[in-house]
MILUMRO-328967 format. One record per residue (C-alpha): residue number from 0; x negated, y, z. Coordinates in pm, whole numbers, plus 50000, padded with zeros to 5 digits. Example, Ala and Ser with C-alpha at 12.3 -4.5 7.8 and 13.67 -1.06 7.14 Angstrom:
2
0	48770	49550	50780
1	48633	49894	50714
//
This chain:
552
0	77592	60627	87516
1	77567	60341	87287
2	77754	60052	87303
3	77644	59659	87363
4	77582	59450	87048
5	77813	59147	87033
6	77662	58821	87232
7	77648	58614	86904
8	77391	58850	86750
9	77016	58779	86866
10	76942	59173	86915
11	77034	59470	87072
12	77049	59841	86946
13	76917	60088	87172
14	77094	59957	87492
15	76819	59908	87802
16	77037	59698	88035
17	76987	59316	88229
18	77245	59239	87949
19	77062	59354	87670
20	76750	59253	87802
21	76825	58868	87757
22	76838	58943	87352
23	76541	58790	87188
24	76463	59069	86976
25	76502	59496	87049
26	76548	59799	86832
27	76545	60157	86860
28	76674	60375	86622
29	76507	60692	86785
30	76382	60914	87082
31	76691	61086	87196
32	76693	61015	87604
33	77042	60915	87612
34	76967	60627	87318
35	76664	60491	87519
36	76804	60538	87942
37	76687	60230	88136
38	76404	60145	87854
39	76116	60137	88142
40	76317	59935	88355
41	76510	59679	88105
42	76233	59669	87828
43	76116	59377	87693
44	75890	59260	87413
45	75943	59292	87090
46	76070	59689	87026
47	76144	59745	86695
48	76073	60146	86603
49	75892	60371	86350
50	75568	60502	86494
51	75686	60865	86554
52	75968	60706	86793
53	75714	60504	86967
54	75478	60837	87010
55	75771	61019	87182
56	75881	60747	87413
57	75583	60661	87508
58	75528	61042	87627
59	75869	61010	87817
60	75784	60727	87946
61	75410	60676	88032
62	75459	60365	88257
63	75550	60194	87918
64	75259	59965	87698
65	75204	60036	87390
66	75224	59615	87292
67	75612	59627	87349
68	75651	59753	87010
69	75677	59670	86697
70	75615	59925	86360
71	75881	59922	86079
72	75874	60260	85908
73	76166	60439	85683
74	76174	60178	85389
75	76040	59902	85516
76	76175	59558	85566
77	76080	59221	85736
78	76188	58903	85834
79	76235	58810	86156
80	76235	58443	86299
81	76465	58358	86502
82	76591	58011	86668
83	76907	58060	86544
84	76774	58164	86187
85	76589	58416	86045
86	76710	58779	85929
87	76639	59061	85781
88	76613	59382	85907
89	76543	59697	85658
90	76494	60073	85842
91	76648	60417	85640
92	76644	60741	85715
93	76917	60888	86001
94	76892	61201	85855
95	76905	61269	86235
96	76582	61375	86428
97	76223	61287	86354
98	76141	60898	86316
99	76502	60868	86347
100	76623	60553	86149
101	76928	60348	86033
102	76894	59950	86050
103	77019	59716	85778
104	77031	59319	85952
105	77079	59050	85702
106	77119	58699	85786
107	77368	58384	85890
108	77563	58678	86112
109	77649	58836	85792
110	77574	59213	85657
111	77516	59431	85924
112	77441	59831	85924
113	77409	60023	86238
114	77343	60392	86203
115	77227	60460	86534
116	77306	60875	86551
117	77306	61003	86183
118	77438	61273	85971
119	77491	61058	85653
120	77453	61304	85318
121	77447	61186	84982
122	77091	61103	85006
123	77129	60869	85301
124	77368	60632	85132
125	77123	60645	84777
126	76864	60508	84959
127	77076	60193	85044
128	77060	59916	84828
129	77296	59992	84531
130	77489	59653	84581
131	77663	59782	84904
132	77759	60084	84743
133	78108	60139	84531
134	78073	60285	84173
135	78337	60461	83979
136	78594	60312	84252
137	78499	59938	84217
138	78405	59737	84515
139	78049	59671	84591
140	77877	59383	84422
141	77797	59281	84803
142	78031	59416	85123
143	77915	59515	85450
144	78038	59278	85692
145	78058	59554	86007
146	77922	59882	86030
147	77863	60060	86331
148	77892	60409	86329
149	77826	60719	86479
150	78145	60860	86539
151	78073	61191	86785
152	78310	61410	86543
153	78544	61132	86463
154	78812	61281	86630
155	78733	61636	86536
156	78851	61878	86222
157	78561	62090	86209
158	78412	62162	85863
159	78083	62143	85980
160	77816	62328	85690
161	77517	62143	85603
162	77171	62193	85816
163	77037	62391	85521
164	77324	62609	85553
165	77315	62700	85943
166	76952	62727	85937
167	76997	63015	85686
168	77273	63145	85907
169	76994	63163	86195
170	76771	63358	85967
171	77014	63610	85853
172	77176	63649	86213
173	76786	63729	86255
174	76761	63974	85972
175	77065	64204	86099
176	76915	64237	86398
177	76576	64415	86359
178	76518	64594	86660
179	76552	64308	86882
180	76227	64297	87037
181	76260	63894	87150
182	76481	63654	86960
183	76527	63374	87195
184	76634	63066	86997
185	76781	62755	87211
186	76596	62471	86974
187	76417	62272	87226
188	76627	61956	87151
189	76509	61709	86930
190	76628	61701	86610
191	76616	62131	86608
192	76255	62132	86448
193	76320	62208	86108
194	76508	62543	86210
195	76170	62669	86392
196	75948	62558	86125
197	76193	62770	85890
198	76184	63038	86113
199	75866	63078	86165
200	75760	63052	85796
201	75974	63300	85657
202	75900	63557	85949
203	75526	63422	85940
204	75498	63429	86319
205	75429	63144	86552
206	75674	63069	86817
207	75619	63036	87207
208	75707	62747	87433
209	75700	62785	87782
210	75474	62442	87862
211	75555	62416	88230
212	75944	62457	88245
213	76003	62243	87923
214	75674	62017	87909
215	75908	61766	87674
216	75922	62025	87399
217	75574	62083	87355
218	75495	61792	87385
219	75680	61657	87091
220	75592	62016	86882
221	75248	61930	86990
222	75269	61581	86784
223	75507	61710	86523
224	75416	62061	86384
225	75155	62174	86620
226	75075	62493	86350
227	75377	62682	86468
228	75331	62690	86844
229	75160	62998	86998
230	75028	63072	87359
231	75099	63402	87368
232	75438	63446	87606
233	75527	63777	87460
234	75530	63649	87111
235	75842	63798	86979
236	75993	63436	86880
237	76085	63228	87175
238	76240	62869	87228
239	76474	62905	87483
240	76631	62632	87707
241	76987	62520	87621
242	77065	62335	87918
243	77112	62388	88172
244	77336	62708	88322
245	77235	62860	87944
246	77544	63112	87984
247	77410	63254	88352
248	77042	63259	88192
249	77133	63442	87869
250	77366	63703	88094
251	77039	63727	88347
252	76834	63843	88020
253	77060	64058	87906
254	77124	64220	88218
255	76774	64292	88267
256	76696	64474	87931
257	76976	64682	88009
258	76848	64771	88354
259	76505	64876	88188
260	76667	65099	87915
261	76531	64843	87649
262	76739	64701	87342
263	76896	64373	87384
264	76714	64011	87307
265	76887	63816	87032
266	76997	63455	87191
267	77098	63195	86948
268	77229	62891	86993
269	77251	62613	86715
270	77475	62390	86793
271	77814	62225	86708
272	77922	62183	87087
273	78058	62554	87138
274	78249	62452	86793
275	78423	62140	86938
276	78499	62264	87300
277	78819	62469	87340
278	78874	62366	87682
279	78984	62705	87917
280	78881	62964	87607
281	79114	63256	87547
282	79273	63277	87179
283	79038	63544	87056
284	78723	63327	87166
285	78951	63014	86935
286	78974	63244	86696
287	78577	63349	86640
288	78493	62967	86654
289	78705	62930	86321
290	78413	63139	86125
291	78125	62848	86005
292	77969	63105	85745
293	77816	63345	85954
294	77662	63311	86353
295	77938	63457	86621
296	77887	63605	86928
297	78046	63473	87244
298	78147	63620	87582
299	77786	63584	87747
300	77636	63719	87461
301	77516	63429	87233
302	77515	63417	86912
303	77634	63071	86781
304	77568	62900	86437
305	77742	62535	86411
306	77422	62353	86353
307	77491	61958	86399
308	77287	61648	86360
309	77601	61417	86353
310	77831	61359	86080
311	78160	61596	86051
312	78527	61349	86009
313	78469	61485	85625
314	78106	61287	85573
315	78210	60997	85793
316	78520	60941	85562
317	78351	60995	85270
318	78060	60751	85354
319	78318	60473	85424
320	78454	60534	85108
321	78182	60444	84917
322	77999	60189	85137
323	78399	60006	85129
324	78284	59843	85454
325	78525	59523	85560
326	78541	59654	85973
327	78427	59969	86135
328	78240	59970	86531
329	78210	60311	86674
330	77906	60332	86824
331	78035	60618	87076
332	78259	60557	87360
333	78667	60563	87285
334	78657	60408	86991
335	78660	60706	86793
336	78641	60496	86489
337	79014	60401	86520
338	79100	60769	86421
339	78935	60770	86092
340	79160	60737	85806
341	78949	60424	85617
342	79014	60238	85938
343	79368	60275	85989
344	79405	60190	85614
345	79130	59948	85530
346	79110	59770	85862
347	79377	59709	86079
348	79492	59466	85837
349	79192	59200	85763
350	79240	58857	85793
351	78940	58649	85929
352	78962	58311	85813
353	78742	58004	86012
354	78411	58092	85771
355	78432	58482	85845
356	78093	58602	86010
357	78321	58722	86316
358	78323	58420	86472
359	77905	58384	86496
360	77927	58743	86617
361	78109	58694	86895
362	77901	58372	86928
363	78248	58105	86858
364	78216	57853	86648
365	78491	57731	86463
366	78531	57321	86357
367	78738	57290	86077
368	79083	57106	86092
369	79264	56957	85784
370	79616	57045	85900
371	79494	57384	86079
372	79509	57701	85859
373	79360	57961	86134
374	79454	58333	86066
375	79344	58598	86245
376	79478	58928	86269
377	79212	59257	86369
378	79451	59503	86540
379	79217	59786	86726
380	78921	59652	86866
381	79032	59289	86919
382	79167	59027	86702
383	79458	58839	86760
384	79587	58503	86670
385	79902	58554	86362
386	80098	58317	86214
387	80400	58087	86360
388	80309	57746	86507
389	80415	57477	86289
390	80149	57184	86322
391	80038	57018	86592
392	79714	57147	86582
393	79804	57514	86618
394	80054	57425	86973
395	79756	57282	87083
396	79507	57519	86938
397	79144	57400	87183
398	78962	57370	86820
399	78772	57732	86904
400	78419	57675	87099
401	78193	57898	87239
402	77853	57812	87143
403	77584	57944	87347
404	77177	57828	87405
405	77237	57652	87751
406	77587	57481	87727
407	77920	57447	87534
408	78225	57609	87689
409	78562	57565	87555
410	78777	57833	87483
411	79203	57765	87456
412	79323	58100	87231
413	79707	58130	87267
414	79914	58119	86991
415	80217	58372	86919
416	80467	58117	87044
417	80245	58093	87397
418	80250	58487	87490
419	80548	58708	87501
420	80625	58864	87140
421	80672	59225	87121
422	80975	59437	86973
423	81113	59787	86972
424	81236	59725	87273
425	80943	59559	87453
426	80904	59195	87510
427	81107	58975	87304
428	81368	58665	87449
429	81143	58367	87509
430	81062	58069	87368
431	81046	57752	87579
432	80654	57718	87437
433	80639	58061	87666
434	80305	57974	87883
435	80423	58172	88164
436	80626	57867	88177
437	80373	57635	88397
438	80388	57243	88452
439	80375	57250	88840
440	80442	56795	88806
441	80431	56605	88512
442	80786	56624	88306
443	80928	56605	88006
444	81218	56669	87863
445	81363	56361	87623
446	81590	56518	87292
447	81717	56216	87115
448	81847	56181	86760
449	82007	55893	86588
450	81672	55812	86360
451	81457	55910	86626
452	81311	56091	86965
453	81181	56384	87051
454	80969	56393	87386
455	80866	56772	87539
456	80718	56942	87877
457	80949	57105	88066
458	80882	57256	88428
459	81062	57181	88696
460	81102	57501	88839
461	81147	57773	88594
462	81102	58101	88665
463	81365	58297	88753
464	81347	58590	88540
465	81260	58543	88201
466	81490	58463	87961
467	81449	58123	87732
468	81639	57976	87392
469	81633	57679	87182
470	81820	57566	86934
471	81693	57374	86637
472	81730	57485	86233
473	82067	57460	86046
474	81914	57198	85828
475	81959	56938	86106
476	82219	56722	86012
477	82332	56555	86352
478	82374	56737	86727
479	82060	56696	86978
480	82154	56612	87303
481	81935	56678	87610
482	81818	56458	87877
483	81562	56459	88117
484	81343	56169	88218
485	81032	56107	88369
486	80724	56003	88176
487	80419	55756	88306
488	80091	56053	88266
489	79853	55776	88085
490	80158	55802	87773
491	80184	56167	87790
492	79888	56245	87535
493	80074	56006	87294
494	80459	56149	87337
495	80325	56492	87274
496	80152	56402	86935
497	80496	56273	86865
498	80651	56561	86964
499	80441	56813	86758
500	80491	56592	86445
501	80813	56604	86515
502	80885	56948	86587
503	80677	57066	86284
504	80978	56915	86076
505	81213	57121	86304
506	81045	57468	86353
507	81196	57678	86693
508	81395	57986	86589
509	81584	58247	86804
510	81932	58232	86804
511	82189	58519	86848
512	82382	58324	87115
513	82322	58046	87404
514	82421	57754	87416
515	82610	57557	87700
516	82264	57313	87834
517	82079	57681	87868
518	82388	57862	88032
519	82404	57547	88271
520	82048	57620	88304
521	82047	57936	88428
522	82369	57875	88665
523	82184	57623	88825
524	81890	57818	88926
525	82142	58082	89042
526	82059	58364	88777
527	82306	58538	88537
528	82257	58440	88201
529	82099	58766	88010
530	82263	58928	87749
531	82091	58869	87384
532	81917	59185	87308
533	82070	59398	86981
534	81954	59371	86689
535	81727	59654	86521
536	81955	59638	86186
537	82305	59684	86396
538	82133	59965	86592
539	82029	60148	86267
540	82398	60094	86054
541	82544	60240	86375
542	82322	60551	86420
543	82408	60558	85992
544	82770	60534	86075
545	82769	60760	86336
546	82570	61056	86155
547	82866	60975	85842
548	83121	61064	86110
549	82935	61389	86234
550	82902	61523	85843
551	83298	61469	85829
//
């Protein structure tokens, strides 16, 4: 199923949901049931599709009107106004089913290209303006900001063959079996066209489809290539219904041509499912699906070619490669993009800075600070705050707004010294900027210096099992001593700004060791004092010294 669009953008991609709905502007990329579900309930005006995609939903869906949509055709581009701006939007081939498109969004969001389901081939990416594709291993004069992808076989090795490939694969499987007196070919999906049109050219015989149990596919033949259909149900070329029980149905044929003495039907099957499932398959049925350059035969008796309308790993990795995009959105569930090797290598490790288009995608809106130098770290799917906090504005980051139509909500994003750090060994010693460490009254804890003072929260009831440290940098000159008083709340504002100008002299460290205020700390809430975890360095010397002593 396809996935939401970010709230920040003003358009959504093939999702029909109340969500969705509330986006100013829809498109479809093409007629495939599972990429328009909910359209007749969630629709709203305008639908962006080609004309072919409109034809075939509207025959799915007859309750829709024809004035929801919108025309944009393979090539085309426009410019859409919107209140927050316009943008562009340019439609390319899919290279996926008929009318199936690719949409390129330009505007204040940045560069946007969502593939909707695609099997991207050399010609694909040629068609995309040249700028935001790499020559001769240079960068592209202009990078996509985010692409999302079809990912189905992002997680799979299979070394998918091209569609011109399997479809001559059907026609030999064909050939080798001449006295087959009804070939049965399971091609009523969309997106399967070209192999009957091949089929029936080269054999010069028009192919039968059974208009009551699979109305859809004539339907859609009907409109598309209407020349190859025939009426005649004992035509010797057949479409045949993959889904659903296909392995029952094929055995039921089968088993009746035996019972009447009579040779065999041919069944095939194009399709790159049987390929990727190995679920419950003995070792000789693994072993037949390792074979793309010839159709095998299965158990039930059909004969498989690995016929796919979705990109292999291979084509997926080698599109990123030249389209050099700066962050990858799987468009399938799982996040199947995370597997593919550009990601891992190209974007785990982007920095978003406060004028990166992430921030109007996700609909934030970032003021600038003078003493704030924001870096975000993309990890996965989400990003996360990096950096130390050493400024005032950064311990007390609230600079980050959401910025939606109807109102202004404010959004507080921890900093690395306000969540628990992770090691090796699972969550790192605290902090005492921790903020599981809640201010249940109004306290602060005075440090004072000879030149001056240094004013901090502190609760009053810590909690009694996480483990806290302070101790101030070498470079101090003169001992802090620690006191506790109580401060008025209308001069707690100021002491803090104090505080952080302070303390951004002074940066917090971990120490090895703690020190006797902290021990009397934890005495005095009752609670052993924990044992400083070992360090990763120690650990590794000793598993060196210890492999030393095994060798002698």
């Amino acid at each position: 199923m396809p996935i939401e669009m970010p709230r920040g953008l003003p358009f959504s991609v093939d999702t029909w949901t109340p969500s969705s709905k509330k986006k100013r502007h829809h498109f479809l990329t093409h007629a495939h049931k599972d990429h328009s579900s909910g359209i007749s309930t969630h629709s709203a005006y305008p639908i962006y599709s080609t004309h072919l995609t409109k034809t075939l939903i509207l025959q799915q869906y007859p309750q829709l009107d024809d004035s929801l949509f919108v025309g944009i055709e393979v090539g085309q581009s426009m410019v859409v106004d919107d209140p927050d701006g316009r943008f562009g939007v340019t439609a390319f081939d899919a290279n996926h089913c008929p009318g199936a498109v690719m949409f390129l969004f330009e505007g204040d969001f940045g560069n946007i290209l969502h593939t909707g389901d695609c099997r991207l081939i050399p010609e694909c990416l040629q068609n995309l303006p040249q700028k935001y594709v790499t020559k001769k291993g240079k960068e592209p004069k202009c990078q996509f900001d985010y692409v999302f992808l079809d990912c189905t076989f992002g997680r799979s090795s299979l070394h998918i063959p091209s569609k011109h490939l399997a479809i001559q694969q059907v026609i030999n499987c064909i050939w080798k079996h001449p006295d087959a007196p009804i070939v049965y070919l399971c091609s009523d999906m969309l997106g399967q066209e070209e192999i009957l049109i091949n089929v029936s050219r080269i054999f010069g015989s028009k192919i039968f489809v059974d208009k009551a149990n699979n109305p859809e596919c004539f339907q859609a033949l009907t409109h598309m290539v209407p020349e190859i259909l025939s009426q005649d149900p004992s035509s010797r070329f057949q479409v045949f219904e993959g889904f659903p029980k296909l392995c029952e149905r094929a055995q039921a044929k089968l088993a009746e041509a035996q019972a009447n003495s009579l040779p065999e039907p041919l069944i095939i099957r194009p399709s790159a499912q049987w390929y990727a499932c190995e679920e419950d398959l003995p070792k000789t049925e693994r072993r037949k699906k390792e074979s793309f350059n010839e159709a095998v035969r299965d158990q039930f008796g059909i004969w498989h070619v690995c016929y796919s309308i979705h990109s292999s790993r291979q084509e997926l990795e080698w599109a990123l490669q030249l389209l050099a995009p700066k962050r990858v959105v799987s468009t399938t569930p799982s996040c199947r993009a995370m597997e593919l090797n550009y990601v891992k290598k190209h974007c785990f490790s982007s920095h978003i800075t406060s004028s990166d288009p992430l921030w109007k995608l996700l609909d934030i809106g970032v003021e600038a600070c003078s003493n704030l130098d924001a870096s975000v770290k993309v990890v996965g799917c989400s990003p996360m705050m990096e950096g130390s906090s050493k400024t005032c504005a950064e311990s007390q980051l609230q600079l980050v707004k959401i910025s939606a139509a109807t109102q202004k909500e404010q959004l507080d994003l921890s900093t690395p010294s306000e969540r628990p750090p992770l090691t090796l060994f699972g969550k790192a010693r605290f902090g005492f900027q921790d903020s599981t460490f809640q201010h249940e009254q109004e306290k602060t804890m005075v440090m004072k210096s000879d030149p001056q003072q240094i004013v901090t929260n502190r609760a009053e009831n810590e909690s009694s099992s996480q483990d806290v440290e302070l101790e101030c940098e070498n470079s101090l000159e003169k001992k802090i001593e620690v006191d506790v008083t109580e401060v008025p709340s209308e001069k707690l504002v100021e002491k803090e700004t104090e505080v952080c100008k302070i303390a951004s002299q002074a940066p917090i460290i971990l120490s090895r060791g703690f020190n006797e205020s902290l021990r009397n700390l934890y005495r005095s809430m009752n609670v052993s004092v924990p044992q400083p975890l070992p360090s990763l360095v120690e650990l590794m010397n000793s598993n060196k010294r210890a492999k030393k002593m095994r060798w002698r």
